[in-house]
C-alpha positions in Angstrom: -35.5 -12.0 -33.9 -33.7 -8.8 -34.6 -35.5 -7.0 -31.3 -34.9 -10.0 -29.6 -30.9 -10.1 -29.4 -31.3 -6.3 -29.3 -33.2 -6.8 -25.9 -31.3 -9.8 -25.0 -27.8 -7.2 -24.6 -29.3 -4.8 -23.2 -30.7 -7.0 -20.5 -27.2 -8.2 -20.4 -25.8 -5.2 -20.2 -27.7 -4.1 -17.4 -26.9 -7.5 -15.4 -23.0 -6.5 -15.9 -23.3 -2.7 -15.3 -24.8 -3.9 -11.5 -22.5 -6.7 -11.1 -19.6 -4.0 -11.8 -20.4 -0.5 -11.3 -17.1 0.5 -12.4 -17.9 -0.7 -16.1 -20.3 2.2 -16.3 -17.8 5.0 -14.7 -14.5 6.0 -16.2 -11.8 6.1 -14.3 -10.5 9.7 -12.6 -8.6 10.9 -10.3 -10.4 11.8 -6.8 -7.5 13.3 -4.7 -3.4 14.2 -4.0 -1.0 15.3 -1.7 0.0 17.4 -2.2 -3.3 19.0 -3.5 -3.6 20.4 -7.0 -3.1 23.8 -6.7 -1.8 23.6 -2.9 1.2 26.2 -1.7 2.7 24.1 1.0 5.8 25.4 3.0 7.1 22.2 4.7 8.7 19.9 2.1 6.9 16.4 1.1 8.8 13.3 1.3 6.4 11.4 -0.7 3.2 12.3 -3.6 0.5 10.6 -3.4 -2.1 10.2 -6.0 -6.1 8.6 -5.4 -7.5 7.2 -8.3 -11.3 6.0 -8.2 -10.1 2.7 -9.5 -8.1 0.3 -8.6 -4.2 0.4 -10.4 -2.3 -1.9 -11.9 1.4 -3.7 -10.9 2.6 -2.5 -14.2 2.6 0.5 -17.2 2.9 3.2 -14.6 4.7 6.3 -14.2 4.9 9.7 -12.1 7.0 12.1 -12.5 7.7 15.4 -10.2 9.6 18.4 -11.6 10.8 21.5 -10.0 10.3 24.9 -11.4 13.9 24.9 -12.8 13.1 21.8 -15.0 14.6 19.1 -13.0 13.1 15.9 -11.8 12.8 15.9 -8.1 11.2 12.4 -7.8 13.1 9.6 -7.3 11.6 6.9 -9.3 10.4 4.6 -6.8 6.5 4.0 -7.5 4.8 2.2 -4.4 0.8 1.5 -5.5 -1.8 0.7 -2.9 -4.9 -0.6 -4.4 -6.0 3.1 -5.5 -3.3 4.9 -4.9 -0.2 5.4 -6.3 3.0 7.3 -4.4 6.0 8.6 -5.8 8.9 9.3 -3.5 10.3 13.0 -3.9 14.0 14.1 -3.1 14.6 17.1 -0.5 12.7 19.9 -2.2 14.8 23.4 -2.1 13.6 25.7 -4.4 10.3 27.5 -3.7 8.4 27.6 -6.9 5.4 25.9 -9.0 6.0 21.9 -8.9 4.6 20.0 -11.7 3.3 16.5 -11.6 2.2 14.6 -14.6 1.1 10.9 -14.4 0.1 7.9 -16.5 -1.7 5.3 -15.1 -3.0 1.9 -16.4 -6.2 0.6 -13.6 -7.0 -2.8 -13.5 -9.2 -2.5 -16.2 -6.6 -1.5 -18.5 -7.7 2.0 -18.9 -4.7 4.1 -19.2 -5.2 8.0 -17.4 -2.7 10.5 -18.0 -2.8 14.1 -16.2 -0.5 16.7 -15.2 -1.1 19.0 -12.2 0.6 21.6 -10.2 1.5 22.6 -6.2 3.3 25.2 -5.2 6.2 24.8 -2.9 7.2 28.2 -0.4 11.1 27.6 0.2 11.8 28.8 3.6 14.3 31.4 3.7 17.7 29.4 4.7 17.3 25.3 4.8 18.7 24.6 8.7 20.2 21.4 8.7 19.3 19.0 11.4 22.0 19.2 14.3 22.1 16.4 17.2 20.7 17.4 20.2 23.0 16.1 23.0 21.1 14.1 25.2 22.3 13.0 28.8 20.5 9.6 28.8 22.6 6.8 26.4 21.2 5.8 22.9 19.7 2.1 23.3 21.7 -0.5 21.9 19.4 -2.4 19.6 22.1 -4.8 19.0 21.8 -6.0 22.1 20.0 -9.1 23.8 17.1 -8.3 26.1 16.5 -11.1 29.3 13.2 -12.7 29.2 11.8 -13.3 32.8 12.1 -16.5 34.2 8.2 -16.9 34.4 7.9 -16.5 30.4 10.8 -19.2 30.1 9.0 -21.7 32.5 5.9 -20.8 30.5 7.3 -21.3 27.3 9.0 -24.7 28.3 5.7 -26.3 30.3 4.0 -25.6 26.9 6.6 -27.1 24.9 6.0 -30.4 27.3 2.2 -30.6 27.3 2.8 -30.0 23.4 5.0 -33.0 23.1 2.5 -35.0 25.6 -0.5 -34.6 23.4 1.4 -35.5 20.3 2.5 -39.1 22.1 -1.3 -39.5 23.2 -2.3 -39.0 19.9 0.1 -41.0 17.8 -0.8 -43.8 20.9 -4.3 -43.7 19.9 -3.6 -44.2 16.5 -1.5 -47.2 16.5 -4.1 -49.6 18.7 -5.8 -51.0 16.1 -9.7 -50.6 17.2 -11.7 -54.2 17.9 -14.4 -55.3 15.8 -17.5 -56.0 17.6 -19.0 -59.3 16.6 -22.6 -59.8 15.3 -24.8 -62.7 17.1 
């Protein structure tokens, strides 16, 4: 009896292992952007980290610190079935970044890891200045005119709408005759 129940979980085992791969596999992270040990020279707006299962709506967190010691993320956690992205302030000083993460899948596993990317300040920031441009900005405020043709359209299929809606209600109230056996 013993061997039996011994077999009988195994079997079971087996069943639910190739039902749900992911039973058998821990959890790990696969990628991020910026990559683990990365020197990047253009400032990221966002991190993004891949996990190879799917995350869950709550217990997460990622934090982004500059070599100085202060946080340069902004708190906002955005997660995309396996991915989780953490928006970053303006970075501005050149230096090792560290990010450190702990997140719960779907499972519940919780995974917690730290890793580093390496950020080459460019000499002086330039901040954006308008370009003057000659044609005038588009008002988006503004209504557009639809052409006549899509108006017409859009009114002849109102009509034949209402139409088929009295044909059909007509149908439905003439109460249908019974045909008589002999």
């Amino acid at each position: 009896m013993k061997k039996f129940k011994l077999a009988f979980s195994a079997c079971l085992l087996l069943i639910l292992i190739q039902v749900n791969p992911n039973l058998a596999a821990a959890a790990d992270l696969t990628s991020s952007s910026p990559a683990s040990g990365a020197s990047i020279s253009s400032a990221p707006s966002v991190a993004t980290i891949t996990f190879s299962n799917s995350i869950g709506d709550v217990g997460n967190s990622v934090t982004v610190t500059a070599p100085n010691g202060d946080r340069v993320d902004d708190g906002s956690l955005q997660i995309a079935d396996t991915q989780i992205l953490v928006g970053l302030k303006p970075l501005s000083i050149g230096g090792d970044y560290a990010v450190e993460y702990e997140v719960v899948t779907t499972e519940g596993e919780t995974l917690t890891g730290k890793y580093k990317f390496t950020f080459v300040a460019p000499a002086a920031l330039a901040s954006p200045t308008p370009e003057s441009s000659e044609s005038p900005a588009p008002d988006l405020n503004k209504e557009t005119k639809s052409s006549r043709a899509t108006d017409f359209f859009m009114m002849g299929l109102l009509a034949l709408s209402i139409l088929v809606l009295v044909l059909i209600s007509r149908s439905l109230r003439k109460p249908k005759k019974k045909k008589r056996k002999k």
